[in-house]
C-alpha positions in Angstrom: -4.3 -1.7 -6.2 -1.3 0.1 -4.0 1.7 -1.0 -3.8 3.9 -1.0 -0.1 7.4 0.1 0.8 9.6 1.2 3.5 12.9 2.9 4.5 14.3 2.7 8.1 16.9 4.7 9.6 19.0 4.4 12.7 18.6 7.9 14.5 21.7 7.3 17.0 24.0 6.2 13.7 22.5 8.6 11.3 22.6 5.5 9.2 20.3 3.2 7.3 19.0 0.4 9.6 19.8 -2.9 7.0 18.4 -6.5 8.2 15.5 -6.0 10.0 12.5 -8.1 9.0 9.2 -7.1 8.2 5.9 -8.2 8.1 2.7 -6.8 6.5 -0.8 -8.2 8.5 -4.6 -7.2 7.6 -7.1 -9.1 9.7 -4.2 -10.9 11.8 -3.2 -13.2 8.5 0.2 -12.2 6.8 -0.1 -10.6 3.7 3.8 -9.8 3.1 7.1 -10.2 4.2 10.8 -9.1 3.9 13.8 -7.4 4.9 15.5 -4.0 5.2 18.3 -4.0 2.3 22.2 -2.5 3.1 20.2 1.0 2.2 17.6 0.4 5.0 14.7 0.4 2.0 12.3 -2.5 1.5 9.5 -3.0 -1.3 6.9 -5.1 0.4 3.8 -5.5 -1.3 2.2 -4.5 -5.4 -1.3 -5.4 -4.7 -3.1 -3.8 -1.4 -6.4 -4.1 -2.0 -8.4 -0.8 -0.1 -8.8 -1.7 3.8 -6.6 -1.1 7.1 -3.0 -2.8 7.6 -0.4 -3.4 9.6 3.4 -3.3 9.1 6.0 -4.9 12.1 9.3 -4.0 12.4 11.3 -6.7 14.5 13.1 -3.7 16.2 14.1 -6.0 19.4 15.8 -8.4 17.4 17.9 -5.8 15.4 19.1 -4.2 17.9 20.0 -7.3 19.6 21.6 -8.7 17.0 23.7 -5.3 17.1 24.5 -5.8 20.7 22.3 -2.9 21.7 19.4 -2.1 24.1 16.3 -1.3 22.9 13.1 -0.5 24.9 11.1 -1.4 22.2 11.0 -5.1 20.9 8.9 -4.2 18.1 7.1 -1.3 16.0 3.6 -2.2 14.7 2.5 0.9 12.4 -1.1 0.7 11.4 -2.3 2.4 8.3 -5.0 2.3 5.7 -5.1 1.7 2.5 -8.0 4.0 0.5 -9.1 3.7 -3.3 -7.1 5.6 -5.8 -3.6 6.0 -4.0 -1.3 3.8 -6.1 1.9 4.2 -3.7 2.2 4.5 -0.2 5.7 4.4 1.8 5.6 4.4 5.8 9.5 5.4 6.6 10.5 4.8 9.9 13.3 6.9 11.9 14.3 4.4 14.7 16.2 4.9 18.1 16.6 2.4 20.8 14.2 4.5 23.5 12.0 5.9 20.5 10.7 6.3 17.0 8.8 8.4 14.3 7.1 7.3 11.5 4.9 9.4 8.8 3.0 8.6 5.5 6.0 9.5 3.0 5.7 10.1 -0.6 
């Protein structure tokens, strides 16, 4: 089984994006949930079974909570997950007009 996590950072800040909520699909049905600590870092999931996934980022309703426009009101990264991998970590570098993401380490 693999286990799930994430770190998101605020590109305009150059700080870590704490508080935004999280949610881990595969086949539409939730499979996790949770929420960006103070260091922008989440643990997610222990147990991902081999198959394809989805992680959302509720990026509109961080940045409106910080007062800020955004042109995105979410970030849905799809990835899979493949026999014998026992960690994978999907980091997320976040602006309000664009983003980056990558299969960390």
């Amino acid at each position: 089984m693999t286990s799930l996590s994430t770190h998101v950072l605020d590109a305009v800040t150059g700080t870590p994006a704490a508080g935004i909520a999280l949610e881990v699909t595969a086949d539409g049905k939730p499979v996790a949930t949770g929420v960006t600590d103070a260091d922008g870092r989440a643990r997610l999931a222990e147990d991902l079974a081999p198959g394809t996934y989805r992680l959302r980022f509720a990026t509109g309703d961080w940045f409106a909570g910080a007062g800020r426009e955004t042109f995105h009101p979410e970030v849905v990264v799809a990835f899979a997950v493949t026999p014998g991998r026992a960690h994978l970590h999907v980091p997320l570098l976040l602006s309000p007009f664009a983003y980056s993401t990558y299969r960390g380490s």
